[in-house]
VEXDREN-2710 file (C-alpha; in Angstrom, 1 decimal):
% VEXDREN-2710
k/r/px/py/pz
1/UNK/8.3/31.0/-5.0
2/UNK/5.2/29.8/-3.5
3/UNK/5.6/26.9/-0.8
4/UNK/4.1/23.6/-1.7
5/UNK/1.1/22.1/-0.7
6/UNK/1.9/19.8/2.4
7/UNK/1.4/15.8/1.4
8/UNK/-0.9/14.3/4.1
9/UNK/0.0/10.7/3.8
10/UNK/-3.1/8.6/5.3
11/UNK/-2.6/5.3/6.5
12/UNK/-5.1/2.5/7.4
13/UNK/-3.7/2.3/11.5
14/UNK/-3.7/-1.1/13.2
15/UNK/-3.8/-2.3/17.1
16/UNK/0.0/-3.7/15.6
17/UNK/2.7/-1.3/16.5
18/UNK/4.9/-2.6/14.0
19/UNK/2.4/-1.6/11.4
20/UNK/3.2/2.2/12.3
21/UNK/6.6/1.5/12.4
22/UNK/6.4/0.3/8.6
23/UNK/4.4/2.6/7.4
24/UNK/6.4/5.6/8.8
25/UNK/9.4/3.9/7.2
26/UNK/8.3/4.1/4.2
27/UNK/6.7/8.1/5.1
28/UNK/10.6/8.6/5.6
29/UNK/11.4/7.4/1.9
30/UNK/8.9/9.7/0.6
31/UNK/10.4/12.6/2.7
32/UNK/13.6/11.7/1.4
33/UNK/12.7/11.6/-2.0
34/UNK/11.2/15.6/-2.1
35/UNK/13.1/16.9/1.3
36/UNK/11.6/20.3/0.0
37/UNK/8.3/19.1/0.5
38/UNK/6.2/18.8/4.2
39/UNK/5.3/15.3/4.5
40/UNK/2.9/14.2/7.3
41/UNK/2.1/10.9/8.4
42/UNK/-1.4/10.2/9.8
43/UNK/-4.1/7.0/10.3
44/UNK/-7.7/6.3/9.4
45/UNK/-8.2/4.2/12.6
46/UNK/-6.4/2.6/15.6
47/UNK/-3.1/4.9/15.5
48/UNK/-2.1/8.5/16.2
49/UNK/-2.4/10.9/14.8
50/UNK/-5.9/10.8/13.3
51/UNK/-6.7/12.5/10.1
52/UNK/-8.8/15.0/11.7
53/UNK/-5.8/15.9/13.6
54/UNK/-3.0/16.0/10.7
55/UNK/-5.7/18.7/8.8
56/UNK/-6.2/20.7/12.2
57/UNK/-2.0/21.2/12.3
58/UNK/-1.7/22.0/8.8
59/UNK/-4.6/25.0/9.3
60/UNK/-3.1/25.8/12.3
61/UNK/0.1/26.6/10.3
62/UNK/-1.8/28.7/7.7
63/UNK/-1.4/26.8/5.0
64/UNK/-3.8/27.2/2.2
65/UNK/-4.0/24.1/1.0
66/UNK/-2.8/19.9/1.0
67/UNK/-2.7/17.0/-1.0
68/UNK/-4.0/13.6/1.1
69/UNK/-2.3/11.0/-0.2
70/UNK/-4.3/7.5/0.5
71/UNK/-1.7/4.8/1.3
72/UNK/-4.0/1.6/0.6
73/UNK/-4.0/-0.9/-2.0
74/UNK/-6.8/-0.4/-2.7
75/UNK/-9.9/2.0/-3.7
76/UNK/-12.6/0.4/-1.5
77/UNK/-15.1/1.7/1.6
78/UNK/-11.9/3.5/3.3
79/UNK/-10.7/5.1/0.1
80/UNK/-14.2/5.8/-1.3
81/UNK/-16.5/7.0/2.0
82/UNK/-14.8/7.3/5.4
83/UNK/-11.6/9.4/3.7
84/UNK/-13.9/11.7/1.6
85/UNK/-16.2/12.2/4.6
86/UNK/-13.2/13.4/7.5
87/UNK/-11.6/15.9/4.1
88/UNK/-15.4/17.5/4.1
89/UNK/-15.7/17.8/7.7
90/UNK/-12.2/19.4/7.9
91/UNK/-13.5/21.6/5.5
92/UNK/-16.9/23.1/6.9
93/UNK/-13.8/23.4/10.2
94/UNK/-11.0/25.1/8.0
95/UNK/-13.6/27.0/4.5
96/UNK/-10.2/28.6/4.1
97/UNK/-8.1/25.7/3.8
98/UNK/-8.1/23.4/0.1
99/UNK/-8.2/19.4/0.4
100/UNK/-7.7/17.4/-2.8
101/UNK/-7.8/14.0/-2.0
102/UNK/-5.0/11.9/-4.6
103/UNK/-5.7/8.6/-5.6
104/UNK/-5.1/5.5/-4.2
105/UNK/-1.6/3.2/-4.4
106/UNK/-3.7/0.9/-6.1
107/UNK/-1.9/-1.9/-7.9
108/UNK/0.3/0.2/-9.9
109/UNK/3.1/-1.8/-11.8
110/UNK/5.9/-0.6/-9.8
111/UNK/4.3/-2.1/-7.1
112/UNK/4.4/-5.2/-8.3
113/UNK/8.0/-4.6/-9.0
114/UNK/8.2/-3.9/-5.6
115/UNK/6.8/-7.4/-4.5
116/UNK/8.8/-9.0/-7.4
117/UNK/11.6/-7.1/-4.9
118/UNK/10.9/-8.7/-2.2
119/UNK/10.8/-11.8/-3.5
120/UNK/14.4/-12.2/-4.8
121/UNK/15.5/-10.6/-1.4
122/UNK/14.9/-14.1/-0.4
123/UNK/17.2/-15.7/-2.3
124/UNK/14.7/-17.1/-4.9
125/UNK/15.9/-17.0/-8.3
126/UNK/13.7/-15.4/-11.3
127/UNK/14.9/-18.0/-13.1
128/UNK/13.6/-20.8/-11.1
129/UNK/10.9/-23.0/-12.9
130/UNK/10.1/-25.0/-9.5
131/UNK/9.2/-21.8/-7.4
132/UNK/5.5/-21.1/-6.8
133/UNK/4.4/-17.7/-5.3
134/UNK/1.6/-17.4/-2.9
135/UNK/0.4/-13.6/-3.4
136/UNK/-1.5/-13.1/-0.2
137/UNK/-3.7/-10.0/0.3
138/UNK/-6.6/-8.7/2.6
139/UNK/-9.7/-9.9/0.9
140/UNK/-12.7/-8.0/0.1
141/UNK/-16.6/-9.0/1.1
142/UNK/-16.9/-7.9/-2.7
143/UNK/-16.2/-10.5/-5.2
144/UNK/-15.3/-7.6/-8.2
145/UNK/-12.8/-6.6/-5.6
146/UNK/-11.3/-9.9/-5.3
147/UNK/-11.3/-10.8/-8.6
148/UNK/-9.3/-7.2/-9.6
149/UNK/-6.6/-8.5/-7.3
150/UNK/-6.3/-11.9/-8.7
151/UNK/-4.9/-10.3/-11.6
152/UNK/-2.1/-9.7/-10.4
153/UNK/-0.7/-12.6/-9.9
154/UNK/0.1/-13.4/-14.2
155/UNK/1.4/-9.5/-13.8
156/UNK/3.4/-10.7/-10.8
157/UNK/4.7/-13.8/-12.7
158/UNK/5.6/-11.9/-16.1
159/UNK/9.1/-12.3/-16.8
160/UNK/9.7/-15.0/-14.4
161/UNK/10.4/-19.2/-15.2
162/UNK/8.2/-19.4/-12.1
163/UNK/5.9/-22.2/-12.1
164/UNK/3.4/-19.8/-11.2
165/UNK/1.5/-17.4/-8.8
166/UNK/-1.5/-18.5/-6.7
167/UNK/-3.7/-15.1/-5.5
168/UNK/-5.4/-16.0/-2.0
169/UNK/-6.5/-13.7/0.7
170/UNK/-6.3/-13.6/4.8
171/UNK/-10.2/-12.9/5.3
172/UNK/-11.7/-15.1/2.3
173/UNK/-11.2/-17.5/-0.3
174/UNK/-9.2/-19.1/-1.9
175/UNK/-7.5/-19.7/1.2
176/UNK/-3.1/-20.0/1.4
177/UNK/-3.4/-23.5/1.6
178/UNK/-5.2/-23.8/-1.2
179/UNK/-2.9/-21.5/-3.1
180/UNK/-0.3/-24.1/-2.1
181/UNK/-2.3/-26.8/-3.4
182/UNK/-2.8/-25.5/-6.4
183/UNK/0.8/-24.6/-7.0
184/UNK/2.6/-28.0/-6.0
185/UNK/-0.1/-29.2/-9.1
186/UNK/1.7/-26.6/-11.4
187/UNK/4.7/-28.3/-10.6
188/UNK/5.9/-25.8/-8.2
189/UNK/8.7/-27.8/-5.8
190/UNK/9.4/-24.6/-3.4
191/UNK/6.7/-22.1/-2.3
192/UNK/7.0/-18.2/-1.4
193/UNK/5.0/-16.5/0.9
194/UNK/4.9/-13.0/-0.6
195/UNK/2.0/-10.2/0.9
196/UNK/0.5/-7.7/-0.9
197/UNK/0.4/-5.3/2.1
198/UNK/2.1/-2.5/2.9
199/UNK/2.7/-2.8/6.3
200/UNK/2.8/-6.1/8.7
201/UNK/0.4/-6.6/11.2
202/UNK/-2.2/-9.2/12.4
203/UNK/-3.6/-10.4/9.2
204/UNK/0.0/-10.9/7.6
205/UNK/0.5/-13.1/11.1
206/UNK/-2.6/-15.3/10.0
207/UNK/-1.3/-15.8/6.7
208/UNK/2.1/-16.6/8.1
209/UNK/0.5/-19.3/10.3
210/UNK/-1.8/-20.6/7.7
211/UNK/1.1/-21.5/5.3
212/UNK/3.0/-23.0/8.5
213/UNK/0.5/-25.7/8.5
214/UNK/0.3/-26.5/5.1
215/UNK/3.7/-25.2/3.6
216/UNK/6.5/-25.5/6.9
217/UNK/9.5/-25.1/4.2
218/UNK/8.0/-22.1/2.7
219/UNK/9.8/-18.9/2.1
220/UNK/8.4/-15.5/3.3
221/UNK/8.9/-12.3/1.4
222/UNK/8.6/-8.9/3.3
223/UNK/5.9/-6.6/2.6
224/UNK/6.2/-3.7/0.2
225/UNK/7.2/-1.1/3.5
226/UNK/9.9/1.3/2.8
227/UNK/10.7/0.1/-0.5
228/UNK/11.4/3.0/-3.0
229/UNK/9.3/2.4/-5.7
230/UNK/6.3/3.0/-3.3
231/UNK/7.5/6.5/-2.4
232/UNK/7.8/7.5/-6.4
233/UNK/4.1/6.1/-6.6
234/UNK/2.9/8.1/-4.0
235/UNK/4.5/11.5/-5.2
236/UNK/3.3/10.4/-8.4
237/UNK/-0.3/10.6/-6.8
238/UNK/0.7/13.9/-5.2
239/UNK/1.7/15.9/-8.8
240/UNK/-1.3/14.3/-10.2
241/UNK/-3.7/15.3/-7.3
242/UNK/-2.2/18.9/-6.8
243/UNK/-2.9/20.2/-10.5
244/UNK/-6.4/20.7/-8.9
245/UNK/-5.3/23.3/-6.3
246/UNK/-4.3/26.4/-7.8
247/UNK/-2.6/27.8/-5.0
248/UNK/-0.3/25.0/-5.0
249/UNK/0.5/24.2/-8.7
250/UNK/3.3/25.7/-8.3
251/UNK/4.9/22.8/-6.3
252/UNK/5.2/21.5/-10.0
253/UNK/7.9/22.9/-10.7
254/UNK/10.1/21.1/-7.8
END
């Protein structure tokens, strides 16, 4: 039996070591979910090892081909033009080695779940009619971008009492405290911090701040990390992506 395409998974890298830690974490579950399958770990920017490095090993090893898995939220500038343009260049440096490139995390339902997840691990109750979530995440310069977000927040909310779920965003508005404003007029007595990252690092640090000022009592969810639902996304990304390799379709079959 053929061996499978390696996953490259490719993270967005941050000056924040904890970010690495997190991300490998979840890496881990994704390894542990397929141990027959060579998972990598690698960053667009500001950790090690680069992209350009993870593709150099896997030629180096003779494989024929690999699946890059994008870990981001999101299918914007990293996803659609600095990813694409380091899998051609490693290309024209390997013509013998095949790069699909899968498709982003995105906001796929389960991780939602996951967030939903994180959530309860704080003790708040589904139940609850007085809990308003803040769902905090990045931002985008492009408005589109934002507004795809902001949807999930009623997804986020579905099958909850809450008394609801304010979108706001670390690097433009709405702002957290006006998520929290918004939310105490719901009705919302208690508020929960939850981000829709993947890793921490220094954005999820401003949010935490920014809700210290204007929500001190507030409750703070942990990002999606290690959870398992992320890993069964991102192999989900990997079956779809490797059907258009045909040296490695037969990693299908595991």
């Amino acid at each position: 039996m053929s061996v499978p395409a390696p996953l490259i998974a490719v993270a967005h890298g941050s000056r924040d070591p904890r970010s690495a830690r997190a991300v490998a974490a979840a890496v881990d579950g994704i390894r542990a979910a397929r141990p027959d399958l060579d998972v990598r770990l690698c960053f667009l920017d500001l950790s090690a090892p680069s992209v350009d490095q993870a593709i150099d090993a896997v030629a180096a090893e003779r494989h024929s081909s690999a699946v890059v898995v994008p870990l981001l939220l999101g299918s914007a500038f990293h996803a659609r033009v600095d990813l694409p343009a380091l899998l051609a260049a490693g290309r024209r440096r390997h013509p013998g080695l095949d790069l699909v490139q899968a498709d982003v995390l995105g906001d796929d339902t389960r991780l939602v779940s996951a967030v939903r997840d994180r959530i309860a691990e704080t003790g708040t109750a589904l139940g609850d009619p007085g809990v308003g979530v803040v769902l905090a995440a990045v931002g985008s310069s492009s408005a589109a971008a934002n507004e795809l977000t902001s949807r999930i927040g009623p997804r986020l909310r579905a099958g909850t009492a809450w008394a609801g779920v304010e979108v706001c965003f670390a690097t433009t508005e709405p702002s957290v405290p006006q998520a929290v404003s918004r939310l105490r007029a719901h009705g919302a007595r208690s508020v929960v911090v939850a981000p829709w990252f993947l890793a921490p690092g220094l954005l999820t640090d401003r949010i935490g701040r920014a809700a210290a000022d204007c929500a001190p009592e507030a409750l703070h969810a942990g990002v999606i990390g290690a959870h398992p639902l992320l890993a069964e996304v991102a192999l989900d990304r990997y079956r779809t992506a490797v059907e258009f390799v045909p040296s490695a379709r037969t990693a299908l079959s595991a």
